[in-house]
DRENKE-199687 format. One line per 2 residues: number of its first residue (from 1); for each residue x, y, z of C-alpha. Coordinates in steps of 0.1 Angstrom, whole numbers, plus 5000, padded with zeros to 4 digits. Each point is the difference from the previous one (the first is absolute). Example, Ala and Ser with C-alpha at 12.3 -4.5 7.8 and 13.67 -1.06 7.14 Angstrom:
BEGIN
1	5123/4955/5078; 5014/5034/4993
***
This chain:
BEGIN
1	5000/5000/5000; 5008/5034/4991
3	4999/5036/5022; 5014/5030/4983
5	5005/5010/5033; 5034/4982/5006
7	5011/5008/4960; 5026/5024/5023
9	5016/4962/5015; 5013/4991/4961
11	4996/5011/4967; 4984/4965/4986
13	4978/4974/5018; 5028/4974/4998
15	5023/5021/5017; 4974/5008/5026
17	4997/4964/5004; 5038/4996/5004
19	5001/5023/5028; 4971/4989/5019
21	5015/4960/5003; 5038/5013/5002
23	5003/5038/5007; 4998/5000/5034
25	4969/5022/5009; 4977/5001/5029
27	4967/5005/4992; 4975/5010/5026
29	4966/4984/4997; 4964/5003/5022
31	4995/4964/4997; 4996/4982/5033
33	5012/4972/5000; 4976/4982/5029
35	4971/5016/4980; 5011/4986/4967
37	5003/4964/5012; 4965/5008/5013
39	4988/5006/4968; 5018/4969/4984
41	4985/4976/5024; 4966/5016/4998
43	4996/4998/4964; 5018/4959/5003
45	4979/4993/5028; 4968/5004/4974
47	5013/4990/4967; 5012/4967/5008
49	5001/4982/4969; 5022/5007/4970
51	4963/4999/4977; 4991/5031/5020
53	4995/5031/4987; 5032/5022/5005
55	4997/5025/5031; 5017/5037/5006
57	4997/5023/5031; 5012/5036/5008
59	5005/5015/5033; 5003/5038/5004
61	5006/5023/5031; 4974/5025/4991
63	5016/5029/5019; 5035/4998/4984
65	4989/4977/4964; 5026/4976/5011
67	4999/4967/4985; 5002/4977/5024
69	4993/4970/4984; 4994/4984/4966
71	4991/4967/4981; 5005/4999/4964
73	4996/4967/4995; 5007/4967/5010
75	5041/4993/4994; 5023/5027/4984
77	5025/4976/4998; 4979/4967/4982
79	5012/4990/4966; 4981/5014/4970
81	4991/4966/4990; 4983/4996/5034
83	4983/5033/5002; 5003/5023/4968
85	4988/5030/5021; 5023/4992/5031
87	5019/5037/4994; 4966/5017/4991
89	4996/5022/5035; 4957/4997/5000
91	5001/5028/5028; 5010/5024/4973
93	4985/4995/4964; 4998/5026/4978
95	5014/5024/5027; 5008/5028/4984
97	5043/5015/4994; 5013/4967/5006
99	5000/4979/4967; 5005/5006/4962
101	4967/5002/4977; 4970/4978/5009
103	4971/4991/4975; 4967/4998/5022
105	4978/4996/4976; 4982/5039/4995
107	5027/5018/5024; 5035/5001/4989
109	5023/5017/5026; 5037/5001/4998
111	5023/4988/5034; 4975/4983/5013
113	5006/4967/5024; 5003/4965/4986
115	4962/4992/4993; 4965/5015/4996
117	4982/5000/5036; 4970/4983/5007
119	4963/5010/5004; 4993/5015/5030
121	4965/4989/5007; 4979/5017/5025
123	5029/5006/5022; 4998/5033/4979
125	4962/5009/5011; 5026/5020/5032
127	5009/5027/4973; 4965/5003/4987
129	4987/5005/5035; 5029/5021/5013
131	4990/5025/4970; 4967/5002/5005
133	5003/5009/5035; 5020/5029/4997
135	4975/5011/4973; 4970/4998/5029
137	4986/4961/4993; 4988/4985/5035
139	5006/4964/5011; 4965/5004/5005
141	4988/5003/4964; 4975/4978/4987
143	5005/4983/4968; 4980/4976/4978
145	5014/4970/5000; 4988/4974/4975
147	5023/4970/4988; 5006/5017/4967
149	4997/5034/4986; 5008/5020/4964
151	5010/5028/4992; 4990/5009/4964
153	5029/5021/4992; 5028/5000/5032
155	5025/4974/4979; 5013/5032/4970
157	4963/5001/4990; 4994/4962/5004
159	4981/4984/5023; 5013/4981/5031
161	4983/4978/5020; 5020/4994/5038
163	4987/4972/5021; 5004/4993/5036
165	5021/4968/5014; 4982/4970/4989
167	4972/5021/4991; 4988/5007/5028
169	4975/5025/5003; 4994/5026/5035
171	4971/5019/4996; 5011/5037/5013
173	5025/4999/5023; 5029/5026/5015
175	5027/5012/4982; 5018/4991/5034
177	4985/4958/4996; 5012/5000/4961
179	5034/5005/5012; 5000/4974/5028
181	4984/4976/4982; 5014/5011/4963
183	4974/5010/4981; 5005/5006/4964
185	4971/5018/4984; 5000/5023/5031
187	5034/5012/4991; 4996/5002/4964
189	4970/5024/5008; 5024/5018/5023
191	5025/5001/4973; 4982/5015/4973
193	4987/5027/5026; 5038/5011/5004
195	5010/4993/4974; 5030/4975/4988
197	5024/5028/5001; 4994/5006/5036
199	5002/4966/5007; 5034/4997/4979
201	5018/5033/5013; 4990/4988/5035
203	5019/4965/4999; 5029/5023/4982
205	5001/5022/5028; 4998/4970/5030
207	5032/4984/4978; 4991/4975/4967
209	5027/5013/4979; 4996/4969/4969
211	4978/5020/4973; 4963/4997/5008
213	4968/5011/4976; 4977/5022/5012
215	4969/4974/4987; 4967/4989/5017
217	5010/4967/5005; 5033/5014/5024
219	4983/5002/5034; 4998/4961/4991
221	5032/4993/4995; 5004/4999/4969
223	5037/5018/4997; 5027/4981/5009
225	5021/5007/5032; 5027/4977/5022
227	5005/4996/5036; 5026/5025/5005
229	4974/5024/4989; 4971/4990/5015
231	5014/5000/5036; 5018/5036/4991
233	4966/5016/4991; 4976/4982/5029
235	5031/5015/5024; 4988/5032/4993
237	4966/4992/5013; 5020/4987/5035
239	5013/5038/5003; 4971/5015/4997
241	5008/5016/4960; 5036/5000/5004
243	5020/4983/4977; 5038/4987/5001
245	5014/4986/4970; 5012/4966/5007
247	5036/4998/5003; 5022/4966/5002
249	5035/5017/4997; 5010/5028/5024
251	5033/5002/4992; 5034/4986/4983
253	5035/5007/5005; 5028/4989/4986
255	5033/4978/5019; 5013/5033/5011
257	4968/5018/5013; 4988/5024/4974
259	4964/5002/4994; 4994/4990/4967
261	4965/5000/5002; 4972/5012/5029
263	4964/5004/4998; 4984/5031/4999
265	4964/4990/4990; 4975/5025/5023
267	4967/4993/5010; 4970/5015/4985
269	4977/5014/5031; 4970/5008/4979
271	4990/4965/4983; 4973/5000/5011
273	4974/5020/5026; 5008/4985/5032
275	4963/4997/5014; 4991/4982/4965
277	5032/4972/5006; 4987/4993/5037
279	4959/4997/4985; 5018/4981/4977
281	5017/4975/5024; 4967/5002/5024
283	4986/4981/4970; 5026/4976/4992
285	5005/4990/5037; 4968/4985/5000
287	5010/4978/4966; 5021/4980/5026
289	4969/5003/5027; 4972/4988/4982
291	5007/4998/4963; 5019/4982/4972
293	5031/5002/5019; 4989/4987/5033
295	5001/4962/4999; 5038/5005/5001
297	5010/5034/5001; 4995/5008/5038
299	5036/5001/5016; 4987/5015/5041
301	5006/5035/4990; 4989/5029/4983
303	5008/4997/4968; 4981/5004/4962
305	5000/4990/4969; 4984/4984/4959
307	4996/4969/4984; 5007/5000/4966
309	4991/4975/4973; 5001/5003/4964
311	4978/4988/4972; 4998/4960/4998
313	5022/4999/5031; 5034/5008/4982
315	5012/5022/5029; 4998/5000/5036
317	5007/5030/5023; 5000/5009/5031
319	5011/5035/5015; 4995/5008/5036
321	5017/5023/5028; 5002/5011/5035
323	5019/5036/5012; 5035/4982/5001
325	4999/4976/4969; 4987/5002/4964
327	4998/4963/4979; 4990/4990/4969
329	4996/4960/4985; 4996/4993/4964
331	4993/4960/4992; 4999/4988/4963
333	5022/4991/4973; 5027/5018/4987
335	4998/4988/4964; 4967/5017/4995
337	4962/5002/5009; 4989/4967/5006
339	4972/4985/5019; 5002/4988/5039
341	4971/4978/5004; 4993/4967/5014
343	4990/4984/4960; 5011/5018/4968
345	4968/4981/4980; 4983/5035/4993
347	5031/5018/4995; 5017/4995/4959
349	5016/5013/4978; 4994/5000/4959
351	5039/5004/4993; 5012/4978/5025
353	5012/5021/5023; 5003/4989/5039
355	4972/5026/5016; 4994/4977/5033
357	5017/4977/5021; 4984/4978/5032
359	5005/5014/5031; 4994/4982/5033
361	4974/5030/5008; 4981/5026/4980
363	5027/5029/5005; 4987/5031/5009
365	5014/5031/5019; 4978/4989/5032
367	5021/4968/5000; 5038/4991/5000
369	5007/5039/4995; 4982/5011/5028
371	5016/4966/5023; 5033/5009/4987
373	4994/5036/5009; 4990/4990/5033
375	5027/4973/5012; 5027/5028/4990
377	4984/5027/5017; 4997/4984/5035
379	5035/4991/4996; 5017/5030/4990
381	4981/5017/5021; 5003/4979/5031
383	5022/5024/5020; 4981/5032/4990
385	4977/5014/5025; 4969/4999/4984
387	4984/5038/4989; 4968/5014/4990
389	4995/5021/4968; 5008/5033/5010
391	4976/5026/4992; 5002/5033/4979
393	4992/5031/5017; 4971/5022/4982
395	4967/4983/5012; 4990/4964/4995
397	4966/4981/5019; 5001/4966/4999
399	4963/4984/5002; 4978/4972/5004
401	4980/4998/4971; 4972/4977/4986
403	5010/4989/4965; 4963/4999/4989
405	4992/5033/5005; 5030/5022/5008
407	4987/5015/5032; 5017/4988/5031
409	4998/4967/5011; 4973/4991/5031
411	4989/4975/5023; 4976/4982/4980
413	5029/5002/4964; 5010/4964/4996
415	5038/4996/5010; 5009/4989/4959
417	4989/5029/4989; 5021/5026/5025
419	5031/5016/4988; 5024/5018/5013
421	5005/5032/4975; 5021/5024/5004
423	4987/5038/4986; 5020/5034/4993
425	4989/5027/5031; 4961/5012/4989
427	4990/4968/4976; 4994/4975/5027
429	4961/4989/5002; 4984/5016/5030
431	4968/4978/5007; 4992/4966/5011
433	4980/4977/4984; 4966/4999/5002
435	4986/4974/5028; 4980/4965/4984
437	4970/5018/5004; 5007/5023/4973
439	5004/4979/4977; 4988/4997/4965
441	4986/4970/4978; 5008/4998/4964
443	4974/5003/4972; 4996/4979/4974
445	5013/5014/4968; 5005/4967/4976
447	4988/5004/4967; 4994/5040/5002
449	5020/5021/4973; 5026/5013/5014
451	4989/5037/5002; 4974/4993/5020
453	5020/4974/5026; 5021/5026/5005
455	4974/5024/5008; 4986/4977/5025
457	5027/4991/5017; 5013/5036/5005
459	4972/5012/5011; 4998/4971/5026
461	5032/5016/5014; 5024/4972/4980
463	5030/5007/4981; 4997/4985/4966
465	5033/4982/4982; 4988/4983/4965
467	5024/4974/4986; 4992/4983/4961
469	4998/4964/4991; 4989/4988/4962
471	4968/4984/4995; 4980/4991/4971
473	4973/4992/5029; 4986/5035/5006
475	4998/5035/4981; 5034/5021/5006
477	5001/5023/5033; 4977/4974/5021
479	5008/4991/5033; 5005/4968/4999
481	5021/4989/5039; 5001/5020/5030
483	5020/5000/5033; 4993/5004/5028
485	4968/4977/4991; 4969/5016/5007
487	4983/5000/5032; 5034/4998/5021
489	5002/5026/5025; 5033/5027/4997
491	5013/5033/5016; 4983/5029/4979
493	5021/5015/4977; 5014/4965/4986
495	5013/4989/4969; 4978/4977/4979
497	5016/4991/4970; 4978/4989/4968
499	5007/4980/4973; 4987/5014/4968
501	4997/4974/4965; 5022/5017/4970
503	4999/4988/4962; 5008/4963/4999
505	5029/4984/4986; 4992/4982/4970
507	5011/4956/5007; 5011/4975/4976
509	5004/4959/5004; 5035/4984/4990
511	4998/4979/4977; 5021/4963/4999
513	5028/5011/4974; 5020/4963/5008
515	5009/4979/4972; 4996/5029/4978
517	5028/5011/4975; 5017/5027/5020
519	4993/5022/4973; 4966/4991/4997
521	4991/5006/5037; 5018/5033/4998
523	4976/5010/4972; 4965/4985/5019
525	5006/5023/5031; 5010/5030/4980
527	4966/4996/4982; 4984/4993/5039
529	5016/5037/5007; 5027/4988/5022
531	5037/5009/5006; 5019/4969/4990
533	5041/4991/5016; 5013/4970/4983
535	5029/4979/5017; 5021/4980/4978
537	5006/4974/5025; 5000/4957/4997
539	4978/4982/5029; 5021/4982/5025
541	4993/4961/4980; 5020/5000/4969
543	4985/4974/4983; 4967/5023/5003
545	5020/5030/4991; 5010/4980/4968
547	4965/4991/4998; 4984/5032/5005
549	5026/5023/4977; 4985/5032/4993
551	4970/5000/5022; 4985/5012/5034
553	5006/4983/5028; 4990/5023/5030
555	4980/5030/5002; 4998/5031/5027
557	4972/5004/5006; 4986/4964/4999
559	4970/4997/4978; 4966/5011/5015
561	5016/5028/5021; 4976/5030/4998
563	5029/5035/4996; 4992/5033/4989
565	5001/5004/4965; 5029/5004/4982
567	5022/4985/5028; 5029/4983/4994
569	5005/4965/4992; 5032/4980/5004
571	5006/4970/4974; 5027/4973/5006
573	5009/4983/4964; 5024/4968/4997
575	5031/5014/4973; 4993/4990/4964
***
């Protein structure tokens, strides 16, 4: 790796090289050297067997950006022929002004790192919230929160469709809950309120230095980052908007004592608005409480942090801190995005490239990450008295609140749906939620246009969220599912979100193309209207190969499948 910082050791890399192994100097680093075999044994301790999924882990003093410890991978020293990406340091990929030109697919930067990064997941959603914060957003905000939504025109004028985790849809719920539990179509709504710049030139100012594109599909994830990073940026969240640039060497001399090289690097004190870094970490403290990150991440101390996982579980994050320590964990595979799931059977590729491997667990950034994360943070930190987060002078209220309704929590407000929120001076809710007795029961609006379900509700004293879903059953705009049901009884002032039918998407049957000439079946479900992918590809029997030579011998999907028209259709045809 390269750093045109030390160009004033030697004129050339080579003799650079020469006078690091034989010249005699001392070079100062902040690595500790407890803390780094810490790290080693965390990551080992987890990632046990050599099919595993690779592993990396940074460690950062947050008030100084000392590196104090970091796992690029699994040997340095293994032979190429056992591990072609043994010298490939995974903590910093794509880092930029320490390499020679790197292609990365649409972003070509010059001295960047060995590598591309990886996907950040939603252990980006942090920058997304931070921003908002300082530009007035509540934790208390209320969101729709369906398992899908689209944009018509947020992707360059093209529509994208963001869906939560498994699909999962919420209702309304708290811009506070979609962070602890990681809600996706809550923060691409919060996005496209700030805007992707903000979001971008937030992260920027916290610390991500590899390039990143201010798009709607960022506060996802969708850039690519590395460890190094990662932990750099959430440090600045652990000093409440400070940020120190991490630093590994602090100085190097040579055999007779000159300085040939010191740091000078200088925090920036104005990253970020100090009361919107400690809402911020109010918010990510109870990811490890009560959220994706709590089945491993709790360590008996404050601390906070985000799970991150990418799209089809090719990368695995988890970044957390307390006031002393910032860490990061990346776990995936260094020679590209590829799949960690338990069975690759839904997961191929046309060209034959490898897009999956099995995994002894589904990987995702609430898993190994956040264990790894964990078993090094009580470790390194077992002789550090543990701290709260301290807090920023200027005004902050921190509340009981119930999530339902966002007025403060009271006696009768079930315990799962009380959260502790934390407000700037003046924004906290003031009144207590109404007694059982005031309750309300909710009408029955199926199968009233919209217009008027609306007006019913609202004048009930209901807040109205409408979410779509295609039918061909009932005439556009009609509401066709409602929750909370009717009849159940709810603190006025509630959310009842309706489901109203939109324009139906138009269904077609598969037809069996086997045993047809692969050119033949090619031309059938073009003139059915669907997308056809032929695979040149022989069946595993070779006799029936032989047999079968130029025809279909497997189709995706299988015959009788009801798609959406024009959908794709994958055909597997024995050589000629």
């Amino acid at each position: 790796t390269y750093d045109p910082r030390f160009e004033k050791l030697a004129k050339t890399w080579r003799a650079r090289q020469q006078l690091l192994f034989n010249g005699g100097l001392r070079i100062y680093t902040t690595v500790d050297l407890d803390e780094q075999e810490a790290a080693e044994q965390a990551v080992a301790s987890v990632l046990t067997l050599p099919t595993d999924p690779y592993g990396s882990l940074v460690s950062i003093e947050p008030q100084t950006g000392h590196v104090k410890a970091m796992v690029g991978g699994r040997d340095f020293f293994a032979r190429k022929k056992v591990d072609q990406q043994a010298k490939l340091n995974l903590a910093i990929q794509g880092e930029p002004d320490l390499g020679r030109v790197q292609d990365c697919g649409a972003i070509k930067v010059e001295e960047r790192a060995p590598g591309c990064g990886r996907q950040a997941g939603s252990a980006f959603k942090p920058f997304a919230l931070a921003a908002a914060i300082e530009r007035g957003h509540l934790l208390s905000e209320s969101f729709k929160a369906p398992a899908c939504i689209t944009f018509p025109t947020a992707d360059n004028g093209a529509p994208w469709s963001p869906c939560n985790y498994e699909e999962a849809p919420y209702g309304n719920m708290s811009l506070l809950d979609a962070t602890v539990f990681s809600v996706n179509v809550v923060y691409a709504q919060l996005a496209l309120e700030i805007g992707p710049e903000a979001v971008v030139e937030t992260a920027e100012a916290m610390g991500i230095r590899t390039p990143l594109s201010p798009v709607a599909s960022a506060v996802l994830g969708t850039n690519t980052v590395n460890p190094l990073g990662m932990a750099s940026a959430y440090g600045t969240l652990a000093t409440n908007g400070t940020h120190h640039p991490p630093v590994a060497i602090t100085k190097i001399t040579d055999s007779s004592g000159k300085i040939l090289y010191e740091d000078r690097s200088q925090p920036d004190p104005d990253a970020l608005d100090p009361q919107a870094a400690y809402i911020t970490t109010s918010a990510l403290t109870q990811v490890l409480s009560r959220g994706t990150g709590s089945a491993y991440g709790q360590i008996g101390r404050p601390a906070a942090g985000k799970t991150g996982t990418a799209q089809d579980y090719h990368d695995a994050w988890f970044v957390g801190y307390t006031p002393d320590r910032v860490a990061s964990v990346w776990i995936g595979y260094p020679s590209g995005p590829i799949s960690m799931v338990p069975s690759c059977e839904i997961y191929r590729n046309a060209v034959g490239q490898e897009v999956c491997r099995n995994t002894r667990i589904q990987v995702s950034g609430g898993t190994w990450p956040t264990l790894i994360w964990a078993n090094f943070m009580q470790r390194a930190l077992a002789d550090t008295p543990a701290d709260s987060f301290p807090v920023p002078g200027g005004g902050l209220v921190t509340v009981e609140v119930d999530t339902r309704t966002d007025c403060l929590a009271g006696d009768f407000t079930p315990p799962d749906k009380i959260a502790t929120v934390t407000f700037p001076s003046g924004s906290a809710p003031t009144e207590t939620c109404p007694l059982p007795g005031d309750s309300l029961s909710v009408p029955d609006v199926l199968r009233f246009p919209i217009e008027e379900a609306a007006r019913i509700l609202q004048d009930q004293g209901f807040a109205v969220s409408q979410a779509e879903e295609p039918t061909f059953t009932y005439p556009p705009g009609t509401v066709i599912d409602q929750s909370p049901e009717p009849g159940v009884e709810v603190l006025p002032g509630s959310t009842v979100t309706v489901v109203v039918s939109a324009p139906g998407v138009e269904k077609s049957v598969v037809p069996s193309v086997l045993g047809l000439p692969g050119k033949e079946a090619e031309a059938q479900l073009r003139a059915d209207d669907f997308a056809v992918r032929a695979i040149q590809e022989a069946e595993s029997d070779p006799s029936d190969a032989k047999k079968h030579r130029g025809l279909v011998w497997k189709q995706e999907p299988a015959s009788g499948t009801e798609v959406k028209r024009g959908s794709l259709v994958t055909i597997w045809v024995n050589p000629s």
